[in-house]
Every structure is written in C-alpha cells, then in structure tokens.
Residue, then its C-alpha position, 0 to 999 in steps of 0.5 A: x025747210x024741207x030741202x035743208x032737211x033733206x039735205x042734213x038726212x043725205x049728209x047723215x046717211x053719207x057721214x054713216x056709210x063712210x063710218x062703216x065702211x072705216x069700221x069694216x077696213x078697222x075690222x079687217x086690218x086687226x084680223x089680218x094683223x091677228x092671223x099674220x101673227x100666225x108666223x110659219x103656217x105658210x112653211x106648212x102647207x101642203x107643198x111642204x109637209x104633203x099630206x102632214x099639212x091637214x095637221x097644221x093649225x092656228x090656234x088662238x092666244x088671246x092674253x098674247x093677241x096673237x095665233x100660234x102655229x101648230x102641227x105634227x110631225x113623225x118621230x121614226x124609229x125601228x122596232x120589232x112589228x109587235x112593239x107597243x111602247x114607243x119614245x112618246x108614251x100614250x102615243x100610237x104606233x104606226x108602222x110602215x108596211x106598205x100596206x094601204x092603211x099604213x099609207x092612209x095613217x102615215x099620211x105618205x105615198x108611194x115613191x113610184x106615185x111621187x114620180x108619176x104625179x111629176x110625169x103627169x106634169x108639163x115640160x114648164x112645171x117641171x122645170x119650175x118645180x123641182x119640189x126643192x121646198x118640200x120636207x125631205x122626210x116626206x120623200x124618206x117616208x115614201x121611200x120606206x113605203x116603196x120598200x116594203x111594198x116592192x119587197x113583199x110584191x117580188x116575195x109574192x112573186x117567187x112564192x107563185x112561181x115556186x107554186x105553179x111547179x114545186x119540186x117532187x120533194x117540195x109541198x106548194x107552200x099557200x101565202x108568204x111568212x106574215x111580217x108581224x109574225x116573221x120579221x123582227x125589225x119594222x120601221x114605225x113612227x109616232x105622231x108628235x104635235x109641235x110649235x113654230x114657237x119652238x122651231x130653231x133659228x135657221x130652219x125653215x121647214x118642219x122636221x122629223x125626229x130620230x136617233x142616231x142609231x135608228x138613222x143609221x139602221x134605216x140607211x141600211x135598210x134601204x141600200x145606203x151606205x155611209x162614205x163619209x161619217x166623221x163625227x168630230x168635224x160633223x160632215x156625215x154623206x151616204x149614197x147608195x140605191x138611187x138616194x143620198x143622205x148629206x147632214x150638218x150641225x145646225x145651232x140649238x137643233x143638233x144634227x139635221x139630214x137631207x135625205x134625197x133621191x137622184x136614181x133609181x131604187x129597187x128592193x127585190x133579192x137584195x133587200x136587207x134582211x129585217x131582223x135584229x141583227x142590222x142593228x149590230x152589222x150597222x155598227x161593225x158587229x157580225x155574229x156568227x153560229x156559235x153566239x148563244x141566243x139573246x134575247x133579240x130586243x134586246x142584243x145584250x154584248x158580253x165581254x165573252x162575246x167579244x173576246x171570242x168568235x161569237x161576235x166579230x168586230x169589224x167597226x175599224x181598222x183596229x177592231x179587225x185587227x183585233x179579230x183576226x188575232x180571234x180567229x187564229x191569225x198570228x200577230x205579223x198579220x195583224x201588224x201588216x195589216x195595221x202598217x200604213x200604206x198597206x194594201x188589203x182587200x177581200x178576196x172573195x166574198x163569204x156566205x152565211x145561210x141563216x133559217x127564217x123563223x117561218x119553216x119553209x124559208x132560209x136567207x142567204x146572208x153574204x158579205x163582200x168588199x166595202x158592202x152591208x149585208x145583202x140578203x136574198x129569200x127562198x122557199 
C-alpha cells in the first residue's frame, strides 16, 4: 500500500511541474505577443534615432491588448535668439548653439565627434556600418551644432590675434559680440512627442518636421545650394560644403529630404551672416541701403519696395529683368537679356559692407556668379 501511494504522490507532484511549466510557457507566449504588438519600437532604437532613442516608449493599451509605440522628435525652425513662442505652444525652445548644454538638451553631437567614433572603429566595421540606417536629421542637427561652434571658435580666434596687437587707433576689444544679443536669426527646435500609430505607409525611420521655407533658410545657413528646385515634377537636390540634401513626394506625408554629408565642411570666414535678411536672399530679394528699416521679425514687403531700389529681386530670369529696367537699364537690355539662347554672367563679383549691431564689428557681404551671400567678420 505504501508503494502505490508513492507512486500516485510522484505522478502528482510530475502531473504539477509540467502544469507549470505550460503555465510559465502560456505566461511568456502572451507577454511576448503583447510587446511584439509593440510595432516600430525596433526602428527607434539608438542606432536609428541616436540619443532621441531614450525618448522612445511602450505604452500599454489594454481595452486594444496591445503596446503603442512612442517617441519624440524635433520640429526645426529659425527664429531670432530671444524668441519665445515656438509652432507647438506650451513647448520649450531649445536652440542650437554649439554650446555644451545646447547638446546635452538637443540630444545631438558634434559632427567632428561622429567622425571620430567611426575612425575609432575597424577596417570590417566600418565597411559593414555605413550608418545608412540612422535618421538623417540626427546628422542635420550635428552638423548645425558643427557650425555654430567652428564659428564662433574661428571668431574667438581672430578676436585674440586683433588683441595681442591692436592697431594705435584701435582699443583691445575684451570677448566677441553675444549671439542672443547680436545675432537676429537662430536655428531652434521644439520637442514633439509622436506615434507609430501614425507614421505613413513607406516610412520606416522616424522624422523630423519643418517648413519649407525654413528648410531652405537652413540650407543657406550651412553653404548649401539648391541645383535642382522644380516644385511641379517634385525633384528637389542641394549640394554644397561637404553635404547633399535630395527630396521626393512621399503619399499621406508631403515632401521628405535626405540630408547627407559626402565631404568636408568648414564654417570660418565664410560663414553666412545670421540675421534676418537670409531669409529674403533665400528667396531672390537683396535689400539695399535705401530700404527703410522694418521691423526684422517680421520683413514686411510693400509694393513701394518692389518697385523701387530698396528691394532688388533676383528670384528668376524675369524678376532680374524686371530689375534691371529698376535701376536704370533701357528696355534693349532687358530683352537681350530675356532672349533665349543668350549668354549672361556677372563679371565681377559686388561688395556691400554692413555694420553689426555690436559697435566694433562690420560684415562684409559679397555676391558673385550662381552663389548665396558669403559674409566675412571683422573687428
């Protein structure tokens, strides 16, 4: 009797672990269903999204007995340094300067510390990582980083040589002009917290947000010019400063930019100006000296202004020819100049010297054949 007991106590205690263990596997089968239904979270992961990824989370919908996939992203925009209203209201600002806690609160690094995290690597990984699957905004935003901190190094930089031998006339000038004092135009960015749930059919990495127009102001900003805008067959490529912007119509999104860097970059002397007016250069409006003075958050244009010489619009072929008839060119030249087959080109380059707002300083703006404004600071 006392066998068959056993027994019947071995076959329980056997008929018990393999109930757990079914139990267990049963536990772990709907919790690996519940976080596979967590659909993106693998596309926003640090090699993706960079230091964005710490923003991704699952969070749990239990009426639909599944995850959903959040995470933010910046929406880029240009504004002067003292703005504080941005296009998602209640929102902080951050804005891209360079600095060590505009990196720390963008999340981005510096482009020159991209490349030397893939220097450090081998010959194998790097040929097997060409960081082809990372978000290419991650890269814009280190490049914007790269700019402003080269800038303002090479300003520091001419701002000790003119110290340690200013001319007899000249007083030793103590730091450069502050950027949120001096500058009028800032690259910032507002962080918006989006879903899977809502990314568009064909899209595979999560993206960043922008205008048009700021786009295209940013572009400038960073030595980029467009070779190809043709908005009504929607093929849009820039190159320029070591880097290539290409973009395409994607369905339910819009308009969707690569942005990507092929060469080498530099932003010294010949840094773009930051200030307001880029946004009209951008757009083929050149002011001159006798505009009268707007208020620059606004760059309101009057129709006095384009008809006259405050404004000069060199947006197309007929825009210029418009102009020249503006500044005193008779009608043969405009004609000849909008015949087809004709050959025109600048030839020579003009200069136009604009003070800074800080007392000891003045820019040199020039403009030359198939080229943005280039501007060069002195004390």
């Amino acid at each position: 009797m006392a066998d068959g007991n056993n027994n019947e106590l071995f076959v329980a205690i056997a008929a018990l672990v393999i109930s757990m263990v079914a139990l267990v596997a049963s536990l772990l089968q709907v919790a690996q269903q519940y976080y596979a239904s967590a659909a993106g979270y693998a596309n926003c992961d640090e090699k993706v999204m960079g230091k964005w990824s710490a923003t991704t989370r699952r969070v749990l919908r239990p009426y639909e007995f599944r995850f959903e996939v959040q995470f933010q992203a910046p929406v880029l925009f240009l504004c002067p340094p003292n703005n504080v209203k941005g296009p998602i209201s209640g929102q902080d600002i951050i804005f891209v300067n360079g600095t060590q806690k505009s990196l720390e609160a963008t999340c981005s690094t510096l482009q020159s510390a991209l490349k030397d995290d893939e220097n450090k690597k081998s010959e194998s990984e790097k040929i097997h990582t060409a960081d082809n699957e990372q978000s290419t905004w991650v890269t814009l935003l280190a490049a914007l980083q790269q700019l402003e901190h080269d800038s303002q190094a090479w300003q520091q930089r001419q701002y000790d040589a003119f110290n340690m031998a200013p001319p007899k006339d000249k007083r030793p000038v103590s730091a450069p002009p502050d950027p949120s004092r001096y500058h009028t135009l800032a690259v910032a960015l507002q962080r918006k917290r989006r879903s899977w749930d809502t990314m568009p059919l064909g899209v595979t990495k999560p993206y960043a947000t922008t205008t048009m127009c700021h786009l295209v102001e940013m572009m400038a900003i960073l030595g980029i010019y467009w070779i190809e805008f043709d908005r009504s067959h929607g093929r849009y490529r820039a190159e320029g400063n070591g880097y290539q912007v290409t973009g395409e119509s994607v369905s339910d999104l819009g308009l969707m930019f690569t942005f990507q860097v092929y060469g080498k970059s530099g932003f010294g002397a010949n840094r773009v100006i930051p200030v307001d007016e880029v946004k009209e250069l951008c757009f083929g409006v050149a002011p001159t000296i006798y505009r009268r003075t707007l208020d620059s958050r606004k760059l309101e244009l009057s129709n006095d202004d384009l008809r006259g010489i405050s404004l000069l619009q060199l947006g197309s072929k007929a825009d210029i020819a418009e102009t020249l008839l503006v500044i005193g060119c008779n009608t043969i030249t405009q004609n000849y100049f909008l015949k087809d087959g004709m050959k025109h080109s600048h030839l020579f380059p003009s200069m136009f010297r604009v003070p800074c707002k800080h007392p000891l300083q003045w820019f040199d703006i020039e403009f030359g054949a198939n080229q943005m404004a280039s501007a060069s600071s002195h004390v």
